[in-house]
N, CA and C atoms as an extended XYZ file, in Angstrom:
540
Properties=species:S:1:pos:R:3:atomname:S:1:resname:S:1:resid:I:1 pbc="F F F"
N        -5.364       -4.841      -21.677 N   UNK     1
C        -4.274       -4.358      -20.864 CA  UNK     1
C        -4.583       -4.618      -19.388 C   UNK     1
N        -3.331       -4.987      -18.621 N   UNK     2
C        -3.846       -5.450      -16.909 CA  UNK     2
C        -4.172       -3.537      -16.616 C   UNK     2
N        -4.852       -3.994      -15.522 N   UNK     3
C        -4.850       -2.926      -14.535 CA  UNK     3
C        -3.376       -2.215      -13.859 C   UNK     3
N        -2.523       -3.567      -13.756 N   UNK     4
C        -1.359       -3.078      -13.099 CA  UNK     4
C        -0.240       -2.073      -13.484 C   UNK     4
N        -0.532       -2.088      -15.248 N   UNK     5
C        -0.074       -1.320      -15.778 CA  UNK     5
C        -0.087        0.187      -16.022 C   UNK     5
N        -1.328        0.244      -15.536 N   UNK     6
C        -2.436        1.512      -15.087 CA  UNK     6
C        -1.603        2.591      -13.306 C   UNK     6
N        -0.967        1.354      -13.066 N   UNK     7
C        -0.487        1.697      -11.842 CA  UNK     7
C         0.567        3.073      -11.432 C   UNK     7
N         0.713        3.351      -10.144 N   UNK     8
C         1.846        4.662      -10.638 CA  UNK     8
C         2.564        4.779       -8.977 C   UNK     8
N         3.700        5.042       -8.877 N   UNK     9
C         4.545        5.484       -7.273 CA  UNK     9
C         4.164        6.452       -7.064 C   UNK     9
N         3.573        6.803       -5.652 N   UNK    10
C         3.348        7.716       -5.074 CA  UNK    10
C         4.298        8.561       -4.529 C   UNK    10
N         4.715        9.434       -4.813 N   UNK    11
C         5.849        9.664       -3.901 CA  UNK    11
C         5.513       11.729       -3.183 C   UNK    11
N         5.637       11.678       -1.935 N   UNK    12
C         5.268       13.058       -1.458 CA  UNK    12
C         4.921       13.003       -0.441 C   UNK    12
N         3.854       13.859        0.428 N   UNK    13
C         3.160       13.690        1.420 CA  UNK    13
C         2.089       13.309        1.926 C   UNK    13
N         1.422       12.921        2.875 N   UNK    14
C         0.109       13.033        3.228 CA  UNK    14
C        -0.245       12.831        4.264 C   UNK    14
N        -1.170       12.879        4.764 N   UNK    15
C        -1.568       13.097        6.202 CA  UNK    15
C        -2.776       12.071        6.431 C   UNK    15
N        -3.042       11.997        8.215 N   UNK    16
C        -3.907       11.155        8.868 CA  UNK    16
C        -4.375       11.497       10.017 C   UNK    16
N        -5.602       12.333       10.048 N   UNK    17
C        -5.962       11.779       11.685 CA  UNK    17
C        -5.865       11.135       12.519 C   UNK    17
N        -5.379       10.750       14.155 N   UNK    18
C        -5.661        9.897       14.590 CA  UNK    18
C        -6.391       10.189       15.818 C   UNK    18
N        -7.415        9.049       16.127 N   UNK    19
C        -7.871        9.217       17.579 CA  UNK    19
C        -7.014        9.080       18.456 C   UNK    19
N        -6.910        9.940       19.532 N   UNK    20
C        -5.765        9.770       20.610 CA  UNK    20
C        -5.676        7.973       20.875 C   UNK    20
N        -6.369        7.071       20.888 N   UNK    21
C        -6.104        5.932       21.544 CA  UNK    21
C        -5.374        5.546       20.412 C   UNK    21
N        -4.537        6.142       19.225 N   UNK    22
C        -4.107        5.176       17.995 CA  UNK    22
C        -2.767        6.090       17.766 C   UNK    22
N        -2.374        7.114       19.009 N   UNK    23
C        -1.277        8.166       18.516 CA  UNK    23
C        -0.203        7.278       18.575 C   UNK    23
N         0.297        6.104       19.611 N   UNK    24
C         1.492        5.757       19.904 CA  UNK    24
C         1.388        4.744       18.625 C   UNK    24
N         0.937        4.978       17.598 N   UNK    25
C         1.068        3.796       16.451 CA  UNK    25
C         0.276        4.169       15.373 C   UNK    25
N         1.008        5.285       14.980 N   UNK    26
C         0.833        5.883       13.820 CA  UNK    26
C         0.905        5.355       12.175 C   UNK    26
N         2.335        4.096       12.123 N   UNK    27
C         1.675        3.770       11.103 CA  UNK    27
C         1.386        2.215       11.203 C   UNK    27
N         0.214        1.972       12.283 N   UNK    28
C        -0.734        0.599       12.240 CA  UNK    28
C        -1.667        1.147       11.683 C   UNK    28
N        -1.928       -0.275       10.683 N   UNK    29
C        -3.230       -0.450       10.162 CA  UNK    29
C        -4.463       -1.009       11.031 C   UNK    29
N        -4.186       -1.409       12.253 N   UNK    30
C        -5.020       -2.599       12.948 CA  UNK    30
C        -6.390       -1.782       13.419 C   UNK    30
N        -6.214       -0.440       13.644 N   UNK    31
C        -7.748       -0.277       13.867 CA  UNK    31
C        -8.845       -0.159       12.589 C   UNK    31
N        -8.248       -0.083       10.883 N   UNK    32
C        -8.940       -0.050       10.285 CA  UNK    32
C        -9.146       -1.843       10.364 C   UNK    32
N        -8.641       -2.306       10.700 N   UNK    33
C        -8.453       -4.258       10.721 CA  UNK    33
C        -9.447       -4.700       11.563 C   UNK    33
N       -10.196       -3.813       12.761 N   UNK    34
C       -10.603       -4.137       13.718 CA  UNK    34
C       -12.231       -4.270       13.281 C   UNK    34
N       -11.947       -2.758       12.579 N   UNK    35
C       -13.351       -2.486       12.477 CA  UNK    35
C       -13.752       -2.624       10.773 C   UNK    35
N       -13.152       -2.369        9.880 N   UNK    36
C       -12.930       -2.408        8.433 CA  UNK    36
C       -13.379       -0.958        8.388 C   UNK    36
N       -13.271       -0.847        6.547 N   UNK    37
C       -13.436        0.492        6.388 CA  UNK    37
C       -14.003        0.203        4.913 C   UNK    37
N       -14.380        1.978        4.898 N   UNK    38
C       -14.828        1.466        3.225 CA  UNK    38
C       -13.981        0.635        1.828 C   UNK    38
N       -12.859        0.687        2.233 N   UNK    39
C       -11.841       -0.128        1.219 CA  UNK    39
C       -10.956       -1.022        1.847 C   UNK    39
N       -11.461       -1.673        3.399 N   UNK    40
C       -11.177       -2.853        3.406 CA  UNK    40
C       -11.916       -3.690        4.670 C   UNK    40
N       -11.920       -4.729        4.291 N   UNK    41
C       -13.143       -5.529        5.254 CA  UNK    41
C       -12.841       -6.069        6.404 C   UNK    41
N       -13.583       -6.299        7.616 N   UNK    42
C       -12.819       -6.707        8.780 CA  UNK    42
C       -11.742       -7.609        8.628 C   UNK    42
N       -10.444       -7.514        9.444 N   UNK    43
C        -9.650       -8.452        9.248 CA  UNK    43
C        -8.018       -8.011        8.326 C   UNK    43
N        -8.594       -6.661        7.614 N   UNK    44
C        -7.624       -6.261        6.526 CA  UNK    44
C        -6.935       -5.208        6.952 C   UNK    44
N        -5.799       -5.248        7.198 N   UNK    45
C        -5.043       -4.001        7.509 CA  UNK    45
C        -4.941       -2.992        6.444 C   UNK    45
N        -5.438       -1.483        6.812 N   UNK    46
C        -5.602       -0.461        5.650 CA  UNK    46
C        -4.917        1.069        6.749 C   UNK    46
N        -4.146        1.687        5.533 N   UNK    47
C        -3.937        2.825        6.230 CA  UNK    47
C        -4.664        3.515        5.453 C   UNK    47
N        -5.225        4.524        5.923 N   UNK    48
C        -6.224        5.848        5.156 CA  UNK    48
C        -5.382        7.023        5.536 C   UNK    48
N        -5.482        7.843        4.776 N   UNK    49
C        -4.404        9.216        4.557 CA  UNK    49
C        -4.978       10.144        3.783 C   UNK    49
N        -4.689       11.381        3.522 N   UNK    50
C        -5.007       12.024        2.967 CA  UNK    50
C        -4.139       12.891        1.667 C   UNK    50
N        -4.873       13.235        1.179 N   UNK    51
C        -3.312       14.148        0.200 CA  UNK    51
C        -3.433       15.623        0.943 C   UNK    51
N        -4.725       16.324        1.682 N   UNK    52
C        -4.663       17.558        2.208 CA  UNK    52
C        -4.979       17.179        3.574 C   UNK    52
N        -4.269       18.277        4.508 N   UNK    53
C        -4.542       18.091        5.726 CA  UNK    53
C        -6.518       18.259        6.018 C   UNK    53
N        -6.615       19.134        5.606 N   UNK    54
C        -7.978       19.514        5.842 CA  UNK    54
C        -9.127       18.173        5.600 C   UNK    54
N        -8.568       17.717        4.263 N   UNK    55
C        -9.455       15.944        4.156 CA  UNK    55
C        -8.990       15.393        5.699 C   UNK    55
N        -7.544       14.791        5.543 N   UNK    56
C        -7.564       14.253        6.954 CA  UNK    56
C        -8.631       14.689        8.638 C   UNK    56
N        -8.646       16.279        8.471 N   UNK    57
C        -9.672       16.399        9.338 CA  UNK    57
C       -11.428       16.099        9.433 C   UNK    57
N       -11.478       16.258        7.856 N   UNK    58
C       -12.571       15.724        7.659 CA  UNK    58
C       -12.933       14.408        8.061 C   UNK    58
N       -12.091       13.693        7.321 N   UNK    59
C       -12.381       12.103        7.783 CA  UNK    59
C       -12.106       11.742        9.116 C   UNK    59
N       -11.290       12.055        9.730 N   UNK    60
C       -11.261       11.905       11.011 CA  UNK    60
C       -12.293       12.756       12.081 C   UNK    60
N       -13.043       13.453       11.969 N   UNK    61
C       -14.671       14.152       12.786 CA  UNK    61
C       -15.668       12.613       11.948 C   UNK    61
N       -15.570       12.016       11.216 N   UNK    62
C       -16.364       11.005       11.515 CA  UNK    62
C       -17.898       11.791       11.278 C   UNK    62
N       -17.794       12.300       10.222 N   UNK    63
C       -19.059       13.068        9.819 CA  UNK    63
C       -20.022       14.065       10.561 C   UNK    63
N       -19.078       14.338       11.816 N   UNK    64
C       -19.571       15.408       13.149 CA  UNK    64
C       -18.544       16.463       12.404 C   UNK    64
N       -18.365       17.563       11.489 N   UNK    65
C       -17.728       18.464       10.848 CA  UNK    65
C       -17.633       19.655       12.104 C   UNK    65
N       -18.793       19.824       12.342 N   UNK    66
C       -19.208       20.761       13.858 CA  UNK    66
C       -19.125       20.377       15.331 C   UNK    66
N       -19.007       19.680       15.326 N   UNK    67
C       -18.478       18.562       16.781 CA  UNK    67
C       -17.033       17.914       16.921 C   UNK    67
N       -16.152       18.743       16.421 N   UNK    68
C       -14.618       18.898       16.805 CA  UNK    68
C       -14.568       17.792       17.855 C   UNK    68
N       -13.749       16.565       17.541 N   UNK    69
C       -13.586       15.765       18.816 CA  UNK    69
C       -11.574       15.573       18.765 C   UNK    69
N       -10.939       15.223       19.436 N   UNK    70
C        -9.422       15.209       19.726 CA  UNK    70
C        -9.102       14.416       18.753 C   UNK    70
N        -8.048       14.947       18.158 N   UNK    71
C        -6.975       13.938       17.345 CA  UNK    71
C        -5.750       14.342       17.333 C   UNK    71
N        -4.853       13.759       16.494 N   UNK    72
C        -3.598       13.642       16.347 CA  UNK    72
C        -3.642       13.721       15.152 C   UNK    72
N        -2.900       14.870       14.405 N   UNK    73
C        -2.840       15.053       13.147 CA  UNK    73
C        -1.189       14.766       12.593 C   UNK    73
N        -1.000       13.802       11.869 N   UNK    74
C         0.400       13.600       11.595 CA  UNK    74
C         0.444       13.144        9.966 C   UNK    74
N         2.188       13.496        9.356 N   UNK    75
C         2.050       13.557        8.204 CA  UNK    75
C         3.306       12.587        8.139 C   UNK    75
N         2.665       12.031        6.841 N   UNK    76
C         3.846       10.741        6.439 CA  UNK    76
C         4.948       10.999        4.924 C   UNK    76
N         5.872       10.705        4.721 N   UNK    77
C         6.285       10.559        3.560 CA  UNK    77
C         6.379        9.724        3.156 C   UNK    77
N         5.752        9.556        1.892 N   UNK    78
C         5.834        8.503        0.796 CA  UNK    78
C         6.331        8.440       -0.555 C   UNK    78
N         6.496        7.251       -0.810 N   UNK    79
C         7.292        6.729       -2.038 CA  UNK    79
C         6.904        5.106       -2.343 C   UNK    79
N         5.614        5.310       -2.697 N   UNK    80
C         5.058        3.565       -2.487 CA  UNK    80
C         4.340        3.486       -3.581 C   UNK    80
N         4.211        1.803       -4.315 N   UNK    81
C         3.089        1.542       -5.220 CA  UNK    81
C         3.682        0.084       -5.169 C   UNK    81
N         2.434       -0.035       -6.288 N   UNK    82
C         1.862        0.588       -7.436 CA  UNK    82
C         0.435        1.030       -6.887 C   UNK    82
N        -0.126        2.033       -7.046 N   UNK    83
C        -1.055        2.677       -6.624 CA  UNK    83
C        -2.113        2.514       -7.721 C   UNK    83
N        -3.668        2.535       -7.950 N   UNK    84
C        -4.248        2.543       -9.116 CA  UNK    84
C        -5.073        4.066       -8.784 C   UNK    84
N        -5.438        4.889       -9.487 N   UNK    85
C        -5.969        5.988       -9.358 CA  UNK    85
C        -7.631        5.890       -9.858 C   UNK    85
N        -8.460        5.902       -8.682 N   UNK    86
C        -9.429        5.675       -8.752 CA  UNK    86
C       -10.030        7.288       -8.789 C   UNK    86
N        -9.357        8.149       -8.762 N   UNK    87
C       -10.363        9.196       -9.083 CA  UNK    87
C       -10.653        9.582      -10.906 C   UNK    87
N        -9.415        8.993      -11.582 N   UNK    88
C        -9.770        8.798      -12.883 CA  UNK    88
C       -11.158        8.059      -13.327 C   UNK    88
N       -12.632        8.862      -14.047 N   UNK    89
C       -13.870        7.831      -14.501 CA  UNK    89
C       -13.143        6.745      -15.263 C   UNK    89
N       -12.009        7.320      -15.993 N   UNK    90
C       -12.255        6.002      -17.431 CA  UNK    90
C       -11.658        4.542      -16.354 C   UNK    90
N       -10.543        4.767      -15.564 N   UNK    91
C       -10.109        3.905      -14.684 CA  UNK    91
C       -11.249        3.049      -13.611 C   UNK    91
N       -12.448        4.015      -13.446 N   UNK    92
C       -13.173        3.120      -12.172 CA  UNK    92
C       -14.160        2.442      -13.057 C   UNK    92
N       -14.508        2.717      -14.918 N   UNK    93
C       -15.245        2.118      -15.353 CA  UNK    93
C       -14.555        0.780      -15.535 C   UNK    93
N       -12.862        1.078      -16.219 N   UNK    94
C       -12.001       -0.348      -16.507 CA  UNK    94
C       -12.071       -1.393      -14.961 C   UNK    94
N       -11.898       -0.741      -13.651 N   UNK    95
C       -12.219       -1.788      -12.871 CA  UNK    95
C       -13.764       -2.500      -12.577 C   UNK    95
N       -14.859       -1.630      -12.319 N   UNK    96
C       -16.386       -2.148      -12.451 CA  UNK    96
C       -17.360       -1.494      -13.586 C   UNK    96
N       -17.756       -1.691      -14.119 N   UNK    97
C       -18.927       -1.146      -14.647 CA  UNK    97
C       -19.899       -0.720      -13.577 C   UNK    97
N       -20.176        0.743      -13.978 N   UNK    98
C       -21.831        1.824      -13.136 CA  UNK    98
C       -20.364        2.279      -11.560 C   UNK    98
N       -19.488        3.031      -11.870 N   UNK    99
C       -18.781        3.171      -10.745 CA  UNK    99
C       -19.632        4.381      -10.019 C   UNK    99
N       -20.632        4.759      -10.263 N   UNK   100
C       -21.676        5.700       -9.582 CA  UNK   100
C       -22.194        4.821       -8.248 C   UNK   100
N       -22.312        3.518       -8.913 N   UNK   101
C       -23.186        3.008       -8.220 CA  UNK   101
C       -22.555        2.400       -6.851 C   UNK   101
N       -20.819        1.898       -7.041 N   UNK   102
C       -20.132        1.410       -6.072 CA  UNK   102
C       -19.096        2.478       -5.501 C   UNK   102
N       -18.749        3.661       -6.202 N   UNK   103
C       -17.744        4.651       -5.324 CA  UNK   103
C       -18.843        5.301       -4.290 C   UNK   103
N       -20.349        5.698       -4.636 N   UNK   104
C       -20.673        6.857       -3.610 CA  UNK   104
C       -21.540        5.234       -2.691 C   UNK   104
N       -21.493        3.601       -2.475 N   UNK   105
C       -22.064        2.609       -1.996 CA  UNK   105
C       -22.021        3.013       -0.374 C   UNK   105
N       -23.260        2.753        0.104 N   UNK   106
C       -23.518        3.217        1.611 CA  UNK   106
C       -22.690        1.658        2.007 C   UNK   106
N       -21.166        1.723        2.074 N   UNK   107
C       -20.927        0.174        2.626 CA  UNK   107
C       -20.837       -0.078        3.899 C   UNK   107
N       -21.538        1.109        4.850 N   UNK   108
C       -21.339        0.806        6.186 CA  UNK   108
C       -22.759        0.028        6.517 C   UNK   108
N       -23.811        0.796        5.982 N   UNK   109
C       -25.110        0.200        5.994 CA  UNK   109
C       -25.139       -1.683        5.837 C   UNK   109
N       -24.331       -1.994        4.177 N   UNK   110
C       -24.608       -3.186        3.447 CA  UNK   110
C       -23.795       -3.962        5.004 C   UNK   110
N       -22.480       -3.234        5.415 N   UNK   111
C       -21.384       -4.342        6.259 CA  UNK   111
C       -22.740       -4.621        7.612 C   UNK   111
N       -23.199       -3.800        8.396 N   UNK   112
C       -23.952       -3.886        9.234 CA  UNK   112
C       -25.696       -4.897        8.723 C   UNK   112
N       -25.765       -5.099        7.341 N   UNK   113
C       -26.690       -6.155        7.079 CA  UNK   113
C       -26.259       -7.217        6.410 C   UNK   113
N       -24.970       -7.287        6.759 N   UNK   114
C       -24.440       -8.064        6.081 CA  UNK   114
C       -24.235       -8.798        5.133 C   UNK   114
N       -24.501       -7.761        3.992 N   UNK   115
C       -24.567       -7.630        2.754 CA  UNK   115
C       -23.088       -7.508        2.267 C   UNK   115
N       -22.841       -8.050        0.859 N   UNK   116
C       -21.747       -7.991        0.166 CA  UNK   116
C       -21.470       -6.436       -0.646 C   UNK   116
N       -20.284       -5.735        0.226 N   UNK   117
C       -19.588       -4.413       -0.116 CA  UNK   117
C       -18.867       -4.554       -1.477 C   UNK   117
N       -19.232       -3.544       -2.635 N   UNK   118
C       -18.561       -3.705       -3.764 CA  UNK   118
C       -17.539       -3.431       -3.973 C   UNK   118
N       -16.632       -2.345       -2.801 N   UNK   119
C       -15.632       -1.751       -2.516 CA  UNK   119
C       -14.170       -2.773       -1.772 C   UNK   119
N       -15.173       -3.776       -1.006 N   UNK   120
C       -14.449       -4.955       -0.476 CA  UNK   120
C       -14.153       -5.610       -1.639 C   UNK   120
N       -14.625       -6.352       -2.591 N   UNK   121
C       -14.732       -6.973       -3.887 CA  UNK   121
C       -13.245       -6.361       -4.714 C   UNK   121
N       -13.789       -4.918       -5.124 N   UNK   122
C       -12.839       -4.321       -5.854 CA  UNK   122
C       -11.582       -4.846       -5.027 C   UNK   122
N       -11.537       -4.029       -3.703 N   UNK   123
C        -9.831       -3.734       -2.815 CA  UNK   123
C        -9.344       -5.743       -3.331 C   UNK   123
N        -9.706       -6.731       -2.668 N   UNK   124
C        -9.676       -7.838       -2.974 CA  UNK   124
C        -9.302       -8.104       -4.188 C   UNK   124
N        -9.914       -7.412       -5.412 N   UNK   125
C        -9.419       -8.118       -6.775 CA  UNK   125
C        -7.779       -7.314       -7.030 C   UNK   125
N        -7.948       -5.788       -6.887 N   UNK   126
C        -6.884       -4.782       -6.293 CA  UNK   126
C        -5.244       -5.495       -5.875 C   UNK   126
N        -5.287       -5.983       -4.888 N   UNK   127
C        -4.645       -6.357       -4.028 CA  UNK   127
C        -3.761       -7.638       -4.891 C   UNK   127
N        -4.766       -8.846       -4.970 N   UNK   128
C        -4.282       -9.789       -5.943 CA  UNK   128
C        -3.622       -9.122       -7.443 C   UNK   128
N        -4.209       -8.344       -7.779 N   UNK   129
C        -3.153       -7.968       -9.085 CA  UNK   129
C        -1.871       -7.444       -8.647 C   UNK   129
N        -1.598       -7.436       -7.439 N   UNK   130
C        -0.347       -6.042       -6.789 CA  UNK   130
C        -0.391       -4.351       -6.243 C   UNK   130
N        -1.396       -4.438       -6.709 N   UNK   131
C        -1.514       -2.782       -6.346 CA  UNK   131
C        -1.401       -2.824       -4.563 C   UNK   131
N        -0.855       -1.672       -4.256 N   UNK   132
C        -0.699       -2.081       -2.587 CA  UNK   132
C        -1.645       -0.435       -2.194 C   UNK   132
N        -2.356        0.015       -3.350 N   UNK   133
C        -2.841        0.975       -2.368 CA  UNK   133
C        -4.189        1.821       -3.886 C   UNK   133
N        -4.955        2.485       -3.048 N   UNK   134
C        -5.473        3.311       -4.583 CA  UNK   134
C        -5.465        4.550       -3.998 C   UNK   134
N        -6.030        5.662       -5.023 N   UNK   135
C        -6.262        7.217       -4.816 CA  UNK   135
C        -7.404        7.258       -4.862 C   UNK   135
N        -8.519        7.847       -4.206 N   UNK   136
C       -10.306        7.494       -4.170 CA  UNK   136
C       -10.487        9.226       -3.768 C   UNK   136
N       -11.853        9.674       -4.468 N   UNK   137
C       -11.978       11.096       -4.205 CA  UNK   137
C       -12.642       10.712       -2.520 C   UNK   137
N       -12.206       11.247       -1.602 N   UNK   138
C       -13.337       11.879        0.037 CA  UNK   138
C       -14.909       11.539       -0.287 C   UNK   138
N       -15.041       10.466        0.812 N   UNK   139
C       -16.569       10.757        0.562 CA  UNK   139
C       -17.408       11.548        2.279 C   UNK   139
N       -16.211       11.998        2.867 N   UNK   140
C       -16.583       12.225        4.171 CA  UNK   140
C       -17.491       13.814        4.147 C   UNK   140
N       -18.501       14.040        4.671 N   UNK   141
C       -19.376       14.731        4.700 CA  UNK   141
C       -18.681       16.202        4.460 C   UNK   141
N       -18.812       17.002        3.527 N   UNK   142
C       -18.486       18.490        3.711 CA  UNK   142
C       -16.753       18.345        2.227 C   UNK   142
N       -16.841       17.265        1.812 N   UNK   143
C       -15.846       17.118        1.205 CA  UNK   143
C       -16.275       17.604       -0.561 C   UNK   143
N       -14.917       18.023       -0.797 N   UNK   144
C       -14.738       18.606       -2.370 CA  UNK   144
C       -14.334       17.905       -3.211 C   UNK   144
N       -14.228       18.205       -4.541 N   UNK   145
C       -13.162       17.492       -5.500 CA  UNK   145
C       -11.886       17.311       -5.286 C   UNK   145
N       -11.477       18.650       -4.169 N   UNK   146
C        -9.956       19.173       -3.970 CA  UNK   146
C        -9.972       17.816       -2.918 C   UNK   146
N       -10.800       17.073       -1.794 N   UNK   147
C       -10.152       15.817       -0.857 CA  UNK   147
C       -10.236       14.617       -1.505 C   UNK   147
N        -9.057       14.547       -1.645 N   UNK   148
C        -8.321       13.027       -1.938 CA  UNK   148
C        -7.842       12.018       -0.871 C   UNK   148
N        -8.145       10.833       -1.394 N   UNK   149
C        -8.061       10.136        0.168 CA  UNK   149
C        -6.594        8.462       -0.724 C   UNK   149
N        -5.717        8.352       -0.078 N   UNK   150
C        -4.453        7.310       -0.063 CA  UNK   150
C        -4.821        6.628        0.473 C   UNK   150
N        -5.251        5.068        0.077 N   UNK   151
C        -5.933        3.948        1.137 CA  UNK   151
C        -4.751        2.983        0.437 C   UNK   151
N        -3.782        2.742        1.654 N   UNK   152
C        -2.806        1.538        1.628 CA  UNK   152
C        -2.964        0.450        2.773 C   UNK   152
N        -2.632       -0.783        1.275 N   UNK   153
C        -3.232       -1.878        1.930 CA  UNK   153
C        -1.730       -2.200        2.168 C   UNK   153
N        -0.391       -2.122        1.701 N   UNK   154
C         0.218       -2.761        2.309 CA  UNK   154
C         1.653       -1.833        1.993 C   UNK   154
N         2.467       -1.232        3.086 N   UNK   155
C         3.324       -0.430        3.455 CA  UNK   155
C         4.275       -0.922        4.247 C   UNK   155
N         5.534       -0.090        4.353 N   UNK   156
C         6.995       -0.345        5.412 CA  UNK   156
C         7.398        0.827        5.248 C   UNK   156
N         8.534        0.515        5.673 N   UNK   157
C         9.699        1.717        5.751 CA  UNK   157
C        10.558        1.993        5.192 C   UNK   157
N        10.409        1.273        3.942 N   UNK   158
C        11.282        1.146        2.935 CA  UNK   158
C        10.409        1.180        1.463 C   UNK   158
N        11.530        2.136        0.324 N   UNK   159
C        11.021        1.718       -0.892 CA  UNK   159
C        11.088        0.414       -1.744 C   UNK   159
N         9.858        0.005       -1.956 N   UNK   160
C         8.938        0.935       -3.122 CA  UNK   160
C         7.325        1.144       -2.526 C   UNK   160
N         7.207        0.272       -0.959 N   UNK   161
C         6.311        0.677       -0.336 CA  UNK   161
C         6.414        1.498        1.069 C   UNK   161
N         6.761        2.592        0.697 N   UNK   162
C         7.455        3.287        1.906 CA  UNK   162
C         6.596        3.862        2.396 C   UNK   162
N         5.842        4.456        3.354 N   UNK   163
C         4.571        4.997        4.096 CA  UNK   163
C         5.114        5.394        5.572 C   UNK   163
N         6.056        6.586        5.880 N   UNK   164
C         6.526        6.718        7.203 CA  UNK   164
C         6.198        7.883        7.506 C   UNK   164
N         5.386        8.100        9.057 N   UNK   165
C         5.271        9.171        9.550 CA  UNK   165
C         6.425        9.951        9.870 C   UNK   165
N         6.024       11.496       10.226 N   UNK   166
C         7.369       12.032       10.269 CA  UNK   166
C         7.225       12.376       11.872 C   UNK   166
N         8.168       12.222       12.538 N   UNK   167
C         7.697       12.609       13.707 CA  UNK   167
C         9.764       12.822       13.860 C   UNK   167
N        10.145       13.479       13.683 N   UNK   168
C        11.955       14.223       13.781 CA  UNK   168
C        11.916       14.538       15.234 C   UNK   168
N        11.181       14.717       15.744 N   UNK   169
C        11.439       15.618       17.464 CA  UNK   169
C        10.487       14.909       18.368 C   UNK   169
N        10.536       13.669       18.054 N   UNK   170
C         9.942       12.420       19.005 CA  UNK   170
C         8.475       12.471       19.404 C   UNK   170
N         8.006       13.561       19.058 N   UNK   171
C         6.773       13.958       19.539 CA  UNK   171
C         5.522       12.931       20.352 C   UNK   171
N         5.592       11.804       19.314 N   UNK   172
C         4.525       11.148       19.378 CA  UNK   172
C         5.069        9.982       20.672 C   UNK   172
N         3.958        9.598       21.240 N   UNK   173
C         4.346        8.308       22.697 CA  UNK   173
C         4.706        6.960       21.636 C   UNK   173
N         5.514        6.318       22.767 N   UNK   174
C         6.072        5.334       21.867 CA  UNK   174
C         4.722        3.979       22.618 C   UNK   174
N         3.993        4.557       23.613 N   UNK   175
C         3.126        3.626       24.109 CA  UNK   175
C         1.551        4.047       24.226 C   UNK   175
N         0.285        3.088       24.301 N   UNK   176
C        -0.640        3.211       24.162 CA  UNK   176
C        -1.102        4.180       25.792 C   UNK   176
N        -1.565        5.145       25.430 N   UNK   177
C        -2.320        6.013       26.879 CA  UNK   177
C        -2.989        5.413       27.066 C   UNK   177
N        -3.499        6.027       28.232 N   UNK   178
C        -4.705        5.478       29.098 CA  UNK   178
C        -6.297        6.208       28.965 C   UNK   178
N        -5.776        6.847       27.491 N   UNK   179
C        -7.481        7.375       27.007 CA  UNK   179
C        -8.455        6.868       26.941 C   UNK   179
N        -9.690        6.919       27.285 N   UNK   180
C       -10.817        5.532       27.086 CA  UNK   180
C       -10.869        5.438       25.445 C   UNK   180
């Protein structure tokens, strides 16, 4: 059976930190593009989200849990796929075999020795079948079973990949500040 079939629409809420220098562009992928992330490699546009606000804060302190630094906390509605659900075991064994060994992978370490990320590999094989996004449990420091993390590789404003912040009362700048 493909993977794609495995697939499912997301449809509901979720949320994202942002560093103030990324508020006026809430739903760009380009700073995960800039720098990559654990589920996608320099060059790849990825939005990361959360299903609870509280994950979103997590991941966004950047593993300082106690060192509160500024963000922008904003929530999107969605209605997008095909999504593959990677917090299912039997699902992360059908994509790799030993998923112990590549969900908890130090891939910031391997990207900085420039070593081949197994997580890049997966998103890559991912992507080519159609899936435009997966569900992955939090691996950000202080995180539970309850943080779930939405990593979309490819979104609009429209269904069936719909990914739109909500911002009804204009809140957010429509331009980049002058934050360092």
């Amino acid at each position: 059976m493909s993977l794609l079939k495995l697939g499912f629409q997301y449809k509901g809420v979720v949320y994202r930190g942002h560093n103030l220098r990324w508020q006026h562009a809430p739903e760009s992928g380009e700073g995960a593009a800039r720098n990559g992330g654990r589920w996608n490699p320099v060059g790849l546009q990825a939005l990361y989200t959360s299903e609870r606000f509280e994950t979103a804060w997590l991941e966004a302190q950047q593993g300082f849990p106690f060192k509160t630094q500024p963000l922008t906390l904003c929530t999107y509605h969605v209605d997008c796929g095909p999504l593959l659900n990677l917090c299912d075991p039997a699902i992360q064994e059908r994509v790799r075999p030993n998923p112990k060994e590549w969900m908890h992978e130090a891939w910031l370490n391997k990207k900085l020795r420039r070593e081949p990320v197994i997580a890049w590999e997966i998103a890559a094989q991912l992507i080519e079948e159609g899936f435009t996004g997966i569900r992955v449990p939090s691996q950000a420091n202080g995180a539970t079973h309850r943080d779930i993390n939405i990593v979309f590789w490819k979104w609009s404003q429209k269904v069936p990949t719909k990914v739109r912040v909500i911002d009804d009362e204009k809140r957010l700048p429509s331009e980049p500040s002058n934050t360092p």
